[in-house]
VOPAGU-2260 file (C-alpha; in pm, 1 decimal, decimal comma):
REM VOPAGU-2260
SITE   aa  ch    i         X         Y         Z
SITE  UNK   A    0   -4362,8  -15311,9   13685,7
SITE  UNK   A    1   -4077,5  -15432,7   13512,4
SITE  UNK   A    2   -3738,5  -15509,8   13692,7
SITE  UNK   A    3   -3438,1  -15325,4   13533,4
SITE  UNK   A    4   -3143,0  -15305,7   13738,6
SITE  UNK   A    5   -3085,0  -15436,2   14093,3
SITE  UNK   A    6   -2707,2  -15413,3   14306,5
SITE  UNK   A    7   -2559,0  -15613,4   14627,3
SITE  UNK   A    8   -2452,1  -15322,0   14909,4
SITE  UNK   A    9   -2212,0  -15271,7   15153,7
SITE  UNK   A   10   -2423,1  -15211,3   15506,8
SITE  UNK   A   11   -2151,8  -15236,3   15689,4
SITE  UNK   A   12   -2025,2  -15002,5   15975,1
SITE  UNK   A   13   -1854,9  -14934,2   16286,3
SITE  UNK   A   14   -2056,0  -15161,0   16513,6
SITE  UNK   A   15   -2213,2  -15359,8   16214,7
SITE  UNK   A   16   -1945,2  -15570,6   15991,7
SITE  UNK   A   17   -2053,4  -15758,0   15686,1
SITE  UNK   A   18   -2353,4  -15657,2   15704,0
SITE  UNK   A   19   -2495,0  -15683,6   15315,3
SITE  UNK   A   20   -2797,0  -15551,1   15167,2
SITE  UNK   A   21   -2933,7  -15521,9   14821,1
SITE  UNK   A   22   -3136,1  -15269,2   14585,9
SITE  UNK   A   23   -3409,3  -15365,3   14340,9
SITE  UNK   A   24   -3508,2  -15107,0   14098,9
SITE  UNK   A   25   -3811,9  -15139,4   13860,3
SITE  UNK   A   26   -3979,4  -14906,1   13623,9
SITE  UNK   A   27   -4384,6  -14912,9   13676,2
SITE  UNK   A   28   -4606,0  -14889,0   13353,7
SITE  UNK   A   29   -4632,3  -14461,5   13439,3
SITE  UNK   A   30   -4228,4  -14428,5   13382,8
SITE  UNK   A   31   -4181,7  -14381,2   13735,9
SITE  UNK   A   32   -3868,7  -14560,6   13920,2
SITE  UNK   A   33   -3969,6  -14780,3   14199,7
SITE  UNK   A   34   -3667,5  -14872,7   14459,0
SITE  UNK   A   35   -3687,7  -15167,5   14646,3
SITE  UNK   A   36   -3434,7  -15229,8   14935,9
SITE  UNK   A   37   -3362,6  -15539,5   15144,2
SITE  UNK   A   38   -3121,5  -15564,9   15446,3
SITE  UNK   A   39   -2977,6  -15925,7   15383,8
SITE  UNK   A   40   -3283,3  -16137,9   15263,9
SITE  UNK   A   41   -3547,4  -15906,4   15463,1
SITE  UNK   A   42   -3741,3  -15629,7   15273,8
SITE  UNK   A   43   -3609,8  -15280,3   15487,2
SITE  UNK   A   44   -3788,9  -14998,3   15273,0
SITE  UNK   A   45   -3929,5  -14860,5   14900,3
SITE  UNK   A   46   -3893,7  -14515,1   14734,4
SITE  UNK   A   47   -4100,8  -14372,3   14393,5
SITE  UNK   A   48   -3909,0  -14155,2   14235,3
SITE  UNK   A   49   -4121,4  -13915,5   13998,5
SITE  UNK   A   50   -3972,7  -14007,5   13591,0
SITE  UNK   A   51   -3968,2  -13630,4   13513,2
SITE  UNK   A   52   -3884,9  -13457,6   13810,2
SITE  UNK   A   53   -3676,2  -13694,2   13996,4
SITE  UNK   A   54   -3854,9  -13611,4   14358,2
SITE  UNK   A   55   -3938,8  -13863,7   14582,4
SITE  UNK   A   56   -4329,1  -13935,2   14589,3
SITE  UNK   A   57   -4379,8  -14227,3   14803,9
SITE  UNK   A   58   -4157,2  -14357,8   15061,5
SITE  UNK   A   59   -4136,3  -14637,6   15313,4
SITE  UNK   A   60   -3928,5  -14804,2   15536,6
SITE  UNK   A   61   -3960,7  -15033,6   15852,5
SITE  UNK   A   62   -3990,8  -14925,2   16167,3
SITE  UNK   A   63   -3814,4  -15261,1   16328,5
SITE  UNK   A   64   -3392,9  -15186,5   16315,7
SITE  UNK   A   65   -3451,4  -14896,1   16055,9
SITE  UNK   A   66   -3135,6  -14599,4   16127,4
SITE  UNK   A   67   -3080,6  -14335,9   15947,9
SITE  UNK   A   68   -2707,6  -14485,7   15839,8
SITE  UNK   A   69   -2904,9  -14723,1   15616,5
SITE  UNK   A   70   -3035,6  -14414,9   15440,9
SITE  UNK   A   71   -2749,3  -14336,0   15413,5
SITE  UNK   A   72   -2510,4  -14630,8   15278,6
SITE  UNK   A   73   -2781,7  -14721,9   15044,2
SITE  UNK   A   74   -2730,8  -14374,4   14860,5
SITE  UNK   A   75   -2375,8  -14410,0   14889,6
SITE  UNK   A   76   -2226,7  -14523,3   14539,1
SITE  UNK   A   77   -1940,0  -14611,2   14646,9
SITE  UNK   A   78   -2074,2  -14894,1   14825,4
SITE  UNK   A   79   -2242,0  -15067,9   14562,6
SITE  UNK   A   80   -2126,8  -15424,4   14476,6
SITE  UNK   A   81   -2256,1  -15498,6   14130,8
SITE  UNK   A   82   -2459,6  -15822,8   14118,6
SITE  UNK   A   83   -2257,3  -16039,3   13864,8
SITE  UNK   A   84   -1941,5  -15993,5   14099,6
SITE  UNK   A   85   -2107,7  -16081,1   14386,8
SITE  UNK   A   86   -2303,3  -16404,7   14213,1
SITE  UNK   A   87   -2057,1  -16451,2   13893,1
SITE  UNK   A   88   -2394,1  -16464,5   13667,7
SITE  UNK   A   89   -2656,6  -16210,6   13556,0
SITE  UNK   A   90   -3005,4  -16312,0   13510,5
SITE  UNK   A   91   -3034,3  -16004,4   13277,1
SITE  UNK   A   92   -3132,8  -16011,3   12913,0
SITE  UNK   A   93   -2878,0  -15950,5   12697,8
SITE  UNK   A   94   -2956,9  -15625,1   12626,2
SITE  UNK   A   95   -2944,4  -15513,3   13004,9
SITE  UNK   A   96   -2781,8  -15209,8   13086,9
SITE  UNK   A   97   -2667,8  -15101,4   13428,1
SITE  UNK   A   98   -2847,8  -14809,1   13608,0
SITE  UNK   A   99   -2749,0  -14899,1   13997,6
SITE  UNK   A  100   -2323,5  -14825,8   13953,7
SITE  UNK   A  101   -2074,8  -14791,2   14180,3
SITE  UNK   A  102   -1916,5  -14461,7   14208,8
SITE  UNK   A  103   -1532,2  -14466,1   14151,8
């Protein structure tokens, strides 16, 4: 697996301010996209997406504080943060091209 794109998240809600999470997405060796997510600095869930079909084949996520809001806001484009605005720096190559964008 190879990392290509990864964004900061806004978790935050009602009863739940600040709360930040983060999405890492990698492509395995078969083509297939492979979503990590984290909740702050703990690992909250995974999702293989199919490369040709774009239907979910594997999914995960853990049982301790999991609600289906999560789901949710991590879906939701127009919470994602970016990762250079967040950090000021990309660890990127230079020929990196965004895939995780926010939604305008």
């Amino acid at each position: 697996m190879r990392l290509i794109d990864r964004t900061m998240v806004n978790l935050s809600s009602g009863t739940r301010q600040d709360l930040l999470g983060h999405i890492s997405l990698f492509e395995k060796s078969n083509g297939n996209h492979y979503y990590v997510y984290f909740v702050e600095a703990r690992y909250f869930g995974m999702k293989e997406v199919e490369l040709n079909t774009d239907k979910i084949i594997k999914e995960d996520r853990t049982n301790d504080e999991y609600h289906y809001s999560l789901d949710i806001f991590f879906s939701d484009k127009t919470r994602y943060l970016g990762w250079d605005n967040m950090f000021g720096a990309d660890f990127m190559t230079e020929s990196y091209e965004p895939t995780l964008r926010a939604k305008v």
